[in-house]
C-alpha positions as CSV (number, residue, x, y, z in Angstrom):
1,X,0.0,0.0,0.0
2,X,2.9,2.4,1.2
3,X,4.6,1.7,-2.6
4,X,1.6,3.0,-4.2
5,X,1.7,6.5,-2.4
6,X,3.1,9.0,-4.5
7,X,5.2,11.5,-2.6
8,X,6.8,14.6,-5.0
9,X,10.0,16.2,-4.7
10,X,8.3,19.5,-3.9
11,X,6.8,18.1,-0.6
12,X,10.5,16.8,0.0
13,X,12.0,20.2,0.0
14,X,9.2,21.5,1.6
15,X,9.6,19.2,4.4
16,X,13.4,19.5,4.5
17,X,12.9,23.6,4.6
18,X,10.8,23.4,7.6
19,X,12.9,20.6,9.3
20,X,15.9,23.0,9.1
21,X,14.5,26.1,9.8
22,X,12.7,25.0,12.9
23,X,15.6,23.5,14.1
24,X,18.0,26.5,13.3
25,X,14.5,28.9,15.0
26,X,14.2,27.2,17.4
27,X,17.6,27.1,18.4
28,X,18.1,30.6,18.0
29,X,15.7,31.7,20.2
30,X,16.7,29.4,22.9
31,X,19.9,30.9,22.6
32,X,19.0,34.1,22.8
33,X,16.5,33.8,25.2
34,X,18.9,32.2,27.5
35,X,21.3,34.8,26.6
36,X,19.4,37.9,27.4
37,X,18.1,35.9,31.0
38,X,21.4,35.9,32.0
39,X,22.0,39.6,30.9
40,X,19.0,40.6,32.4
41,X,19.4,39.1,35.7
42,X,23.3,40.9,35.8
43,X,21.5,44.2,35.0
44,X,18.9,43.6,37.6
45,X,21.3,42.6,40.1
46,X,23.9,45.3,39.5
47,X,20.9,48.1,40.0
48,X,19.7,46.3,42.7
49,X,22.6,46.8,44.6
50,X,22.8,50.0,42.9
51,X,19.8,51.6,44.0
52,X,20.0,50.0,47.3
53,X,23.8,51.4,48.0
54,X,22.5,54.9,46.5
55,X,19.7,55.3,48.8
56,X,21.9,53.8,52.1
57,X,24.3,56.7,51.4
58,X,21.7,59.4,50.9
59,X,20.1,58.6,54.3
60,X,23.6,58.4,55.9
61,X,24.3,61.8,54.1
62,X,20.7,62.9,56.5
63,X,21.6,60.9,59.5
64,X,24.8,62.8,60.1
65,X,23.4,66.2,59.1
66,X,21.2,64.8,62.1
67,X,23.2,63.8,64.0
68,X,25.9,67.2,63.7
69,X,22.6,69.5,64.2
70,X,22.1,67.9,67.9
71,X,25.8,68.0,68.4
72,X,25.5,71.8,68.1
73,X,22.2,71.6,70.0
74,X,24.1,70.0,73.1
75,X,27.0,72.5,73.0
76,X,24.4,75.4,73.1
77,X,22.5,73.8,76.1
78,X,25.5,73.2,78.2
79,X,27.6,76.3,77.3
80,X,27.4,78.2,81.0
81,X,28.9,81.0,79.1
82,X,25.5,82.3,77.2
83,X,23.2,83.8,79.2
84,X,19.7,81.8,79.8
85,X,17.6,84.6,78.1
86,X,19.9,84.3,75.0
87,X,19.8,80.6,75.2
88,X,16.2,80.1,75.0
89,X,16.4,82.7,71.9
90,X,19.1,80.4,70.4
91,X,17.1,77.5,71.2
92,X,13.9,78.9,69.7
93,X,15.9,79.8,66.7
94,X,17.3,76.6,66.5
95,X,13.3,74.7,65.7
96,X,13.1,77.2,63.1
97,X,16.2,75.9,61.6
98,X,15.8,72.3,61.8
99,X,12.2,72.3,60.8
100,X,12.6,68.3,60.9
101,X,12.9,68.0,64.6
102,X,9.9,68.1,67.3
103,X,11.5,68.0,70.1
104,X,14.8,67.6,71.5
105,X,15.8,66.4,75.1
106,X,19.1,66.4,77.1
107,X,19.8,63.2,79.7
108,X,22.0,64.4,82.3
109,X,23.5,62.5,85.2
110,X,21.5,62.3,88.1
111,X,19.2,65.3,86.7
112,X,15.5,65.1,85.2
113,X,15.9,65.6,81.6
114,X,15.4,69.2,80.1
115,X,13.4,68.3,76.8
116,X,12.6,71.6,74.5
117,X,10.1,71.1,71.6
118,X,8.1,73.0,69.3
119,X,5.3,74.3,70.4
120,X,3.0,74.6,67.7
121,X,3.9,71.3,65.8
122,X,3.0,69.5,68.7
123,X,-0.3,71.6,68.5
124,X,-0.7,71.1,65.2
125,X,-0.9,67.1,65.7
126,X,-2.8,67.2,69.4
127,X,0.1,66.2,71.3
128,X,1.7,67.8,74.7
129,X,5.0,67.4,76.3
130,X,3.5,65.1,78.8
131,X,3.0,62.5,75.9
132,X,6.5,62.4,75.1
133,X,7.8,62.0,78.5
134,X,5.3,59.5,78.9
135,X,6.0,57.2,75.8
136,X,9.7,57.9,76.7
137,X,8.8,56.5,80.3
138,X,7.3,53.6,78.6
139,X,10.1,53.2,76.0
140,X,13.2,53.9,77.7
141,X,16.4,54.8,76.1
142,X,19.3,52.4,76.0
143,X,21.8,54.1,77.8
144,X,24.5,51.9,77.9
145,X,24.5,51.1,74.2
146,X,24.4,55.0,73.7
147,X,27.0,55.9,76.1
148,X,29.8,53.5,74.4
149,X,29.3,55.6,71.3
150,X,26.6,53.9,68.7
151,X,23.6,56.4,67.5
152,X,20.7,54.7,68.4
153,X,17.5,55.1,66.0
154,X,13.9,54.0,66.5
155,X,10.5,54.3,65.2
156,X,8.9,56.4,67.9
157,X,5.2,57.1,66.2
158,X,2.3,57.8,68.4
159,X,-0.2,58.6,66.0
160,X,-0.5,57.4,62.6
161,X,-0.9,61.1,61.3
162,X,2.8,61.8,62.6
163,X,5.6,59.7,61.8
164,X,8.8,60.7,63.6
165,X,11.7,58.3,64.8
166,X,13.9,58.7,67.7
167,X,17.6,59.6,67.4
168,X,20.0,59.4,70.3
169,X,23.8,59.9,70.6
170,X,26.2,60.8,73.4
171,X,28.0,64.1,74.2
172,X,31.2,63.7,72.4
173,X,32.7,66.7,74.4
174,X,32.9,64.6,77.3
175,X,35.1,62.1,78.6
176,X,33.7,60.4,81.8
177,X,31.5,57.2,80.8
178,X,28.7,59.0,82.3
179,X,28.2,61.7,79.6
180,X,25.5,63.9,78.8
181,X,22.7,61.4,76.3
182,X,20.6,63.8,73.6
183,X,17.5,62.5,72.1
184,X,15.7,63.8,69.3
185,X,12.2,63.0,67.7
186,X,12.3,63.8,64.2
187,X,9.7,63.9,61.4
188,X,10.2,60.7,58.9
189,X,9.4,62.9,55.5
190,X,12.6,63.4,54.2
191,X,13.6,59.4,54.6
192,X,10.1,58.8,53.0
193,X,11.0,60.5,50.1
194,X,14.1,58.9,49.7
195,X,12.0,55.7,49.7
196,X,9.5,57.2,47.0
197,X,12.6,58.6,44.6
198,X,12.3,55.0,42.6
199,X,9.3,54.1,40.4
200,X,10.2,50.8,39.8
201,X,12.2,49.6,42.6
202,X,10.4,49.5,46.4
203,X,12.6,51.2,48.9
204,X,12.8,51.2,52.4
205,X,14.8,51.7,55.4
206,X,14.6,49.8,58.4
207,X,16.2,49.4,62.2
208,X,18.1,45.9,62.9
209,X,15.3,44.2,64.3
210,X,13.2,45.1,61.0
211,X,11.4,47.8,62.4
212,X,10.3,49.7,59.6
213,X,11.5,54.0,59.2
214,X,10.7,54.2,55.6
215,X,8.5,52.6,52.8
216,X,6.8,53.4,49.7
217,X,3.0,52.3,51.8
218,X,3.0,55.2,54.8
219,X,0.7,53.3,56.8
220,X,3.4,50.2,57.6
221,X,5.1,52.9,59.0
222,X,3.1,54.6,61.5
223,X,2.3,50.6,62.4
224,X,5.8,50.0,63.2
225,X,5.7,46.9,61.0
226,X,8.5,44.8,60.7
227,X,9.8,43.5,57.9
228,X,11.3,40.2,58.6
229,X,14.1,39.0,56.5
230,X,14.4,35.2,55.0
231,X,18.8,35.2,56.2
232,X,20.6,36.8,59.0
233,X,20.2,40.9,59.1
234,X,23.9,40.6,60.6
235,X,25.9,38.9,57.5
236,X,25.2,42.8,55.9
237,X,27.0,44.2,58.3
238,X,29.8,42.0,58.5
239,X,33.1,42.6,57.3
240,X,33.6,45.2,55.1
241,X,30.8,44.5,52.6
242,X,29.0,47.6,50.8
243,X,25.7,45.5,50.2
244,X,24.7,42.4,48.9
245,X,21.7,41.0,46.2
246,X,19.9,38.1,47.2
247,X,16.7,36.1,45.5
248,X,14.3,35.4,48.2
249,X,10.5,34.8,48.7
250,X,8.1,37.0,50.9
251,X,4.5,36.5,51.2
252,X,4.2,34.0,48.7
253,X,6.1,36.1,46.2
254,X,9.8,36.0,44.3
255,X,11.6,39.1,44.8
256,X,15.4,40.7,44.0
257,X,16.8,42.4,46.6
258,X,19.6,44.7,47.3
259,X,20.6,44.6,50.5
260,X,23.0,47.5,51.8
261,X,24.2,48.9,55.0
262,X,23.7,52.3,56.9
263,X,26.6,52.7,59.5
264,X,24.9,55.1,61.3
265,X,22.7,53.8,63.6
266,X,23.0,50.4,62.0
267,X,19.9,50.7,59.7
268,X,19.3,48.9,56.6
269,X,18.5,50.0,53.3
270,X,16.3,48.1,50.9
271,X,15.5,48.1,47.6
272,X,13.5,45.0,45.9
273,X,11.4,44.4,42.9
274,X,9.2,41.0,42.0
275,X,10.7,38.7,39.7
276,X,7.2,39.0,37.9
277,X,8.3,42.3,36.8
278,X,12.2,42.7,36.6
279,X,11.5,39.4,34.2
280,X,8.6,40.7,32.4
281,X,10.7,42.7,29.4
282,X,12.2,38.8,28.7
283,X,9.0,37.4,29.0
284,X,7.9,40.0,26.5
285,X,11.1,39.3,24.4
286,X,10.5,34.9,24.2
287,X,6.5,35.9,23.4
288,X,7.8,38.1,20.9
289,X,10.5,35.6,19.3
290,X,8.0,32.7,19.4
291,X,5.4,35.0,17.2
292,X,8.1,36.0,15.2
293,X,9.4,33.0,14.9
294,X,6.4,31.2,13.9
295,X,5.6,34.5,11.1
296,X,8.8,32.7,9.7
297,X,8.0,29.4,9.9
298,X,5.0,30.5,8.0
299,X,6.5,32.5,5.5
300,X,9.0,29.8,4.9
301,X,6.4,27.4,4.0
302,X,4.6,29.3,1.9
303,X,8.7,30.6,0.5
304,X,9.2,27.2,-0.2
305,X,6.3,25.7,-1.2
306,X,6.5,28.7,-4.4
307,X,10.3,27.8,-4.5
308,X,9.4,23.9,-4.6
309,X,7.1,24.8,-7.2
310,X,9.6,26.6,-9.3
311,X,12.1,24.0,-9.4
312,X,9.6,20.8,-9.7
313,X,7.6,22.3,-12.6
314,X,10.4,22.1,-15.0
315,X,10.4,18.6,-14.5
316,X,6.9,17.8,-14.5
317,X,7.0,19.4,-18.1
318,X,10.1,17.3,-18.8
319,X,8.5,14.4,-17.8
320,X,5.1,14.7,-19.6
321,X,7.4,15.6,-22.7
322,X,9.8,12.5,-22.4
323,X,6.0,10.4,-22.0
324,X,5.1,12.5,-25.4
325,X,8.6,11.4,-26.7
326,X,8.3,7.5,-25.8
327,X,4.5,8.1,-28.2
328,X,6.7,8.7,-30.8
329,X,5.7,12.9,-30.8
330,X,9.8,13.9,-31.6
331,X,8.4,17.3,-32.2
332,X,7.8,18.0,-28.6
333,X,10.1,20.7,-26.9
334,X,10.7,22.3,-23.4
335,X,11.0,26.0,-23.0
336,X,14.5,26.8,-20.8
337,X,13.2,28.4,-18.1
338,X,16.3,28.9,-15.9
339,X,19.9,29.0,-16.1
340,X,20.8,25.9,-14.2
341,X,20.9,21.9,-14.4
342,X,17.5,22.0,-15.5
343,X,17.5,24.4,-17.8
344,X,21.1,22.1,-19.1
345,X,18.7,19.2,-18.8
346,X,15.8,21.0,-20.6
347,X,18.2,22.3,-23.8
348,X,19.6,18.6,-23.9
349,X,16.0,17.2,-24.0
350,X,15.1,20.1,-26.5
351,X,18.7,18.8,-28.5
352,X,17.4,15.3,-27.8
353,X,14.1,15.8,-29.6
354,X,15.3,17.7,-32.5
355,X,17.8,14.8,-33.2
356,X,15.4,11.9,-33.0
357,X,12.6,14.1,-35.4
358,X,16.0,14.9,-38.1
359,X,16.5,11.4,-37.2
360,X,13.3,9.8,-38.3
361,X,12.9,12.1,-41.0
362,X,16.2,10.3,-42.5
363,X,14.8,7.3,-41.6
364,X,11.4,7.9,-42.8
365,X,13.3,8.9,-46.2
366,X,15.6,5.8,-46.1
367,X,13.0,3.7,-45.9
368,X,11.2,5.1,-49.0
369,X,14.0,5.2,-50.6
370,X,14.4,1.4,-49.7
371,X,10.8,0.8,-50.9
372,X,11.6,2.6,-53.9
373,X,14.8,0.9,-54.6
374,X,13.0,-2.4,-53.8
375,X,10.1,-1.4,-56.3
376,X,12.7,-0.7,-58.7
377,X,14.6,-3.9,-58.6
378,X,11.5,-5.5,-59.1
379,X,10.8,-3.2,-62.2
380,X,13.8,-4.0,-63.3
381,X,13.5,-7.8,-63.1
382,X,10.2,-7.5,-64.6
383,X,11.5,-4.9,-67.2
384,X,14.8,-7.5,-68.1
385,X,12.1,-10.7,-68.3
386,X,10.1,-8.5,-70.2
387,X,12.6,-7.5,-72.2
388,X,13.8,-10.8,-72.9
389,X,11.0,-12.2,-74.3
390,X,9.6,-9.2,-76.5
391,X,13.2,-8.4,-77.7
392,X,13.3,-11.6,-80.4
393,X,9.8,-11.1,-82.0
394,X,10.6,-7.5,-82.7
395,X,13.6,-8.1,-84.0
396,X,11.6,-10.6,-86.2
397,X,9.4,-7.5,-87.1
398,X,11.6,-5.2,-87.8
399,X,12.8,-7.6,-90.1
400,X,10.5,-8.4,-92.2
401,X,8.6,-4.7,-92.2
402,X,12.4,-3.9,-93.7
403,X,12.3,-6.4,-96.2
404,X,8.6,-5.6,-97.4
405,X,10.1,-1.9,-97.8
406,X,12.8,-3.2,-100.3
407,X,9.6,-4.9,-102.4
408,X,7.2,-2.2,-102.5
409,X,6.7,1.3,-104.5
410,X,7.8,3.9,-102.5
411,X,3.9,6.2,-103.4
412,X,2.3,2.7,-102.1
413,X,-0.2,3.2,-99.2
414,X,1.0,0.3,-97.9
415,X,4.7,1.2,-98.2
416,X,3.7,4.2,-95.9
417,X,1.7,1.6,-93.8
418,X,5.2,-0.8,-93.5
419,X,7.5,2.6,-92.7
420,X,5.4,3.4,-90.0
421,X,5.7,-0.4,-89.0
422,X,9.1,-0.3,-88.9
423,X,9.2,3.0,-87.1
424,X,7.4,1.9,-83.8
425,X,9.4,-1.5,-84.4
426,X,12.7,0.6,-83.6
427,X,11.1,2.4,-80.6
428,X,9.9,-0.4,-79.3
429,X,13.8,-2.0,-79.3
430,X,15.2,1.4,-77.6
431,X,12.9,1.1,-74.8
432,X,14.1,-2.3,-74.4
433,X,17.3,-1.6,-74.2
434,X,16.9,0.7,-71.7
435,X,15.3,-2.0,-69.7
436,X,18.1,-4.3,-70.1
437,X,20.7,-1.1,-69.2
438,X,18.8,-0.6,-66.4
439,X,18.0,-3.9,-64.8
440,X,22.3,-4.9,-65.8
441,X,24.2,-5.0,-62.2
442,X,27.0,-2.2,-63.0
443,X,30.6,-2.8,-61.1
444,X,31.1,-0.3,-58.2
445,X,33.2,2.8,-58.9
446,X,36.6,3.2,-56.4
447,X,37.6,6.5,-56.3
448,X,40.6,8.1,-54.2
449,X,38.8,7.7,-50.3
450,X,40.4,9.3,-46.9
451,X,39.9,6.3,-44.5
452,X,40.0,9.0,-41.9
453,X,36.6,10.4,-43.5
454,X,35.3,7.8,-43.6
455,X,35.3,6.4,-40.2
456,X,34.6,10.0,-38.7
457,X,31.1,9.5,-41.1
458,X,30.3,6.2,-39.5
459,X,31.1,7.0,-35.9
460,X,29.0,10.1,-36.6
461,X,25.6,7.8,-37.8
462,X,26.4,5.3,-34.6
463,X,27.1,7.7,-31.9
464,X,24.0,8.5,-30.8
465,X,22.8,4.7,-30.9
466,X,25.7,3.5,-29.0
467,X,25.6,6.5,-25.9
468,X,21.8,5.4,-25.6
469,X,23.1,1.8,-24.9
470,X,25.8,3.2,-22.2
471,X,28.1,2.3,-24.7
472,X,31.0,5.3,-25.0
473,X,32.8,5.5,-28.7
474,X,36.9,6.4,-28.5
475,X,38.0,7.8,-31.7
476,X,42.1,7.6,-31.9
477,X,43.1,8.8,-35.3
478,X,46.3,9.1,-37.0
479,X,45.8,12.2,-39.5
480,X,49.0,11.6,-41.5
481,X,47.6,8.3,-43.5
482,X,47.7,8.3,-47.1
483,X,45.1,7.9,-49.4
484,X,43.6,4.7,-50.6
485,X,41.6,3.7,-53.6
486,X,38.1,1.9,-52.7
487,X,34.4,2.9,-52.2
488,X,33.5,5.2,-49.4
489,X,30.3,4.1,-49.0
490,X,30.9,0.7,-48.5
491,X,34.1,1.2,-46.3
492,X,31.5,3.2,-43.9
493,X,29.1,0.0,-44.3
494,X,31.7,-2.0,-43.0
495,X,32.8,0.6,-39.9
496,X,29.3,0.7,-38.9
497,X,28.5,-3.3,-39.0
498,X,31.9,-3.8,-36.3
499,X,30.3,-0.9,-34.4
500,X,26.9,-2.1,-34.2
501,X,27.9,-5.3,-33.9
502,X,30.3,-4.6,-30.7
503,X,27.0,-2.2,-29.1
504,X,24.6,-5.5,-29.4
505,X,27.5,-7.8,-28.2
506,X,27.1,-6.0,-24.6
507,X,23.6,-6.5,-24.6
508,X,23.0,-3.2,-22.8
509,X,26.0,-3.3,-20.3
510,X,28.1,-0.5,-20.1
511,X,31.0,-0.7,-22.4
512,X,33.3,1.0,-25.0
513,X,34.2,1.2,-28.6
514,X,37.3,2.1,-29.6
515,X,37.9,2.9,-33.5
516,X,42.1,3.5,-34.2
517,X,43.5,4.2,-37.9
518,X,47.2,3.6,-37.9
519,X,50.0,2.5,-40.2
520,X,50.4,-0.6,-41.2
521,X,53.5,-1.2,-42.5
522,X,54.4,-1.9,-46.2
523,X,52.7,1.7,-46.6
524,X,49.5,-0.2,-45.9
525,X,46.6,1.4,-43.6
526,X,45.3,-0.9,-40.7
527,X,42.2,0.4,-38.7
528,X,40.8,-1.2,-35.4
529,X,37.7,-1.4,-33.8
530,X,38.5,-2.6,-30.2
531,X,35.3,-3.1,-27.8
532,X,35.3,-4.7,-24.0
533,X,32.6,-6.5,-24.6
534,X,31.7,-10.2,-23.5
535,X,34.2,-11.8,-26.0
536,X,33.7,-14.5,-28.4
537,X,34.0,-18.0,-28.1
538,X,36.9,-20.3,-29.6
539,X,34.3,-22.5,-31.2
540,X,33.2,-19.8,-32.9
541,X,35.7,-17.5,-33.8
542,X,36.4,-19.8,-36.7
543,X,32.5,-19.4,-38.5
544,X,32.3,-15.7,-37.8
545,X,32.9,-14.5,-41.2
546,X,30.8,-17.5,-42.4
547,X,27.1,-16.4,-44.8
548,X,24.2,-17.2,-43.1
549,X,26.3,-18.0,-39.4
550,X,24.8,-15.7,-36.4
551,X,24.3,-15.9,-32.7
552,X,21.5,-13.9,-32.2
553,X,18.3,-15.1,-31.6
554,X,16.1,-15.9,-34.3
555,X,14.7,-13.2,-36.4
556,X,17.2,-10.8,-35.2
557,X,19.8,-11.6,-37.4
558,X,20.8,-12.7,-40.9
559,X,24.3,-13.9,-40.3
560,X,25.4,-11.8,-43.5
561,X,26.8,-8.8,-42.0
562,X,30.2,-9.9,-41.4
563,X,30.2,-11.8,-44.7
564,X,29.4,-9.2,-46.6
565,X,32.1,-6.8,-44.8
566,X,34.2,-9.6,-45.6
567,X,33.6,-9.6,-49.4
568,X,33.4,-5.9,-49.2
569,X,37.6,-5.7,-48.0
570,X,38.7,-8.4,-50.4
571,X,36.4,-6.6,-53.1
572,X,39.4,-3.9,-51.5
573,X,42.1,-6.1,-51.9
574,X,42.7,-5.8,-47.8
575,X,42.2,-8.3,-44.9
576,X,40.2,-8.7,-42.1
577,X,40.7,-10.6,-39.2
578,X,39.3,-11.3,-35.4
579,X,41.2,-11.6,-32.2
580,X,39.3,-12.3,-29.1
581,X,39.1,-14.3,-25.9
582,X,35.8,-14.7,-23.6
583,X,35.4,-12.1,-21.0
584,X,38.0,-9.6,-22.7
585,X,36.3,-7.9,-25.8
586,X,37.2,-8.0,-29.2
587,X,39.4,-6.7,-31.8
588,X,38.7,-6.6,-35.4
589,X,41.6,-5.8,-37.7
590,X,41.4,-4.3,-41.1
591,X,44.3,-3.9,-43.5
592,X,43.3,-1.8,-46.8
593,X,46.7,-1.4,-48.9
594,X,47.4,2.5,-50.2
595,X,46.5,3.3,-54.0
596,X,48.9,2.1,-56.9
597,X,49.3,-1.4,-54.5
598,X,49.1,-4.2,-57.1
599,X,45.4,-6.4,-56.7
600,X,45.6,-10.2,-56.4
């Protein structure tokens, strides 16, 4: 069943095409694809850390502006030197300076602390004084981590409409270990901007135990929420790394994170963006290479199925003309539609065609003339038997119509009557003559022949038949042979017999023909025809120039062909002659002797 299915070459190559070019695709966008992940995950790292390092050194950069403005707040309350009404000016002048701060308070030793605030602000908002003692009763500073020098930062929001954080440091004038402790609660906008500065990344800052001072949502904020990292908050601080970029998962999402370190007050900066959407642009990219990618596919097929087309149409033509051709239609031509192998194998099929129609034409006018040559043999049998017999009664005739003449009057009707007699008696004789002329066998004519010629005539005739039969014709010719005398055409009979003969030897088996003129000797001419052909038998070597002896099958042969080349070279005066083993080809030998050679 599979046998009978008829698969064309232009479904092969459309096959092949879309075999290769989804490999060769698909490929491609894998590499790619994996090539721009692995780009696009360095260049989301690198402004991970980026972002995160630039926003941990802006809120250092606001932390020690911080921190220097109570450093000159402490020197101004402890200065004895400045009188108390010029201190509480200075003081006063100071909350219009630092706008950020709410109210500032100094621990001393064994005293109550002296805690200055703005005034208004805290009106503004609904708080007192007596609400910041109190949640500083409640939330007690750590002294000792202050005193031995660290800046010590909180989230100190009360109500959800104020967000301040509390920032602590020790005088550094002093040198006791008790020294003077100044606190400071100060509003959390500026470090909320700094959060807010990125639109893609989320930023936020946030205490060591993950107590949140800044984020892009205000409200987690004023919660105090915490944000609770998946590794160890101290490995950031460790050694002398700058920040760090981890993949993690939080609330049942994939993040990037850049992870860097705020030295004062040991704070953390953050900044972090979902996978979802630091991936989405190579998401976008593979969606956009598989579409384009399958546009291609498409436009291949349809590329090569019009290509396919364009190549496998020429041979559809060829073959429906070589089907015309086998019908016998030698008329039938291909147009050259391209300048390639098929357009070679179009113009030889074209040069094919024209050959076989010149061909049958000459065959076609052969075999009339051999039907009229036939006809006219028989004419001129009939016209000799014919001949023959009518010539001896009209020579009777004319006899006697002569002889009357001699005995009659000359002004005689009848002598008239007897001329006229002898008249048509003559006529009748010429036109059997001719007969007899015609129907005579005349000797051949030799005339001065160039062997050369003649061979290149007969290889010319057989070329075609033998190339047909896979059978390749060598031509090695000496051109300095001398003439000879003999009959061209049937020198070129013979040539062609060996030839053909050699070509049916091989019975369609690839093979050769090789045709050599040389000297040889004596000033004689020798020519070869040499073939690799199956060989011929002992047995029968000796009956091959033998009348009526052949080995083809019956009704294929006559057995006269090598007799009558036979005859034909003695008729020469020459010699043939066959060497030949089984299995090794043959070589006929041909001597023809140069002209002015004496014939036996």
């Amino acid at each position: 069943m599979l046998e009978k299915i008829r698969f064309p070459i232009r479904f092969k190559i459309l096959l092949t095409l879309l075999v290769v070019i989804t490999v060769v695709v698909s490929m491609i966008t894998f590499i790619m694809a994996n090539l721009f992940h692995k780009d696009k995950t360095a260049y989301i790292h690198d402004l991970t850390s980026t972002t995160s390092l630039n926003a941990a050194s802006k809120v250092e950069t606001l932390l020690v502006s911080y921190q220097e403005r109570l450093q000159v707040f402490t020197r101004l309350m402890l200065d004895r030197s400045i009188p108390s009404r010029s201190r509480q000016t200075l003081l006063q002048k100071t909350f219009v300076d630092f706008e950020d701060f709410i109210s500032i308070t100094l621990y001393q030793n064994g005293r109550e602390p002296v805690t200055v605030f703005d005034a208004s602000m805290l009106e503004k908002w609904g708080l007192t004084a007596a609400d910041i003692d109190r949640y500083r009763r409640q939330n007690p500073l750590p002294r000792e981590q202050i005193l031995s020098g660290r800046i010590f930062i909180e989230n100190s929001t009360q109500i959800e409409q104020l967000p301040v954080f509390t920032m602590a440091i020790a005088n550094p004038d002093q040198d006791d270990r008790e020294r003077t402790i100044v606190s400071a609660r100060i509003l959390l906008d500026r470090l909320s901007q700094l959060s807010r500065q990125s639109q893609v990344f989320d930023t936020f800052i946030m205490t060591a135990d993950g107590t949140l001072l800044a984020h892009p949502d205000p409200a987690r904020v004023a919660m105090k929420q915490r944000y609770d990292l998946p590794f160890d908050v101290n490995t950031i601080f460790s050694g002398d790394q700058m920040g760090s970029v981890r993949e993690f998962r939080y609330l049942n999402d994939d993040y990037i994170g850049g992870f860097a370190p705020i030295r004062v007050g040991n704070l953390i900066a953050i900044s972090q963006v979902p996978k979802s959407a630091a991936y989405l642009t190579a998401r976008e990219l593979v969606t956009n290479m598989l579409i384009l990618s399958l546009a291609l596919l498409i436009f291949s097929a349809l590329l090569s199925i019009v290509w396919s087309r364009l190549i496998t149409r020429p041979l559809e033509k060829l073959s429906h003309a070589t089907r015309e051709l086998g019908k016998g239609q030698f008329n039938v031509s291909i147009e050259k539609s391209s300048r390639d192998e098929i357009g070679d194998l179009a113009q030889s099929f074209n040069t094919m065609a024209t050959e076989l129609d010149d061909r049958e034409k000459s065959l076609k006018k052969t075999q009339a003339a051999l039907i009229q040559s036939e006809k006219m043999s028989a004419f001129g049998q009939l016209g000799a038997g014919i001949a023959h017999e009518v010539k001896n009664p009209l020579a009777g005739i004319l006899g006697l119509a002569q002889l009357s003449l001699r005995k009659i009057d000359e002004e005689s009707p009848i002598h008239q009557n007897i001329s006229l007699i002898e008249k048509e008696t003559k006529r009748c004789q010429m036109i059997m003559e001719n007969l007899l002329k015609f129907a005579r066998k005349e000797e051949v004519a030799f005339d001065v022949v160039d062997i050369n010629k003649v061979i290149a005539d007969a290889t010319a005739i057989v070329e075609h038949q033998l190339s047909i039969n896979q059978v390749k014709l060598v031509k090695k010719i000496n051109e300095n042979l001398p003439r000879i005398e003999g009959n061209a055409n049937q020198l070129q009979q013979v040539f062609m017999n060996l030839m053909i003969n050699a070509q049916q030897a091989m019975k369609g088996s690839p093979g050769s023909v090789t045709v050599l003129s040389m000297e040889g000797g004596n000033g004689n001419i020798k020519v070869e025809v040499v073939d690799d052909g199956p060989g011929i038998p002992p047995d029968i070597l000796e009956k091959i120039f033998d009348p009526f002896f052949s080995t083809k099958p019956s009704g294929e042969g006559t057995g006269l062909g090598l007799s009558v080349s036979y005859g034909i070279i003695k008729e020469h005066n020459g010699t043939i002659t066959v060497n030949s083993k089984p299995g090794e080809g043959a070589t006929f030998t041909i001597v023809i002797p140069p002209i002015g050679a004496a014939k036996s």
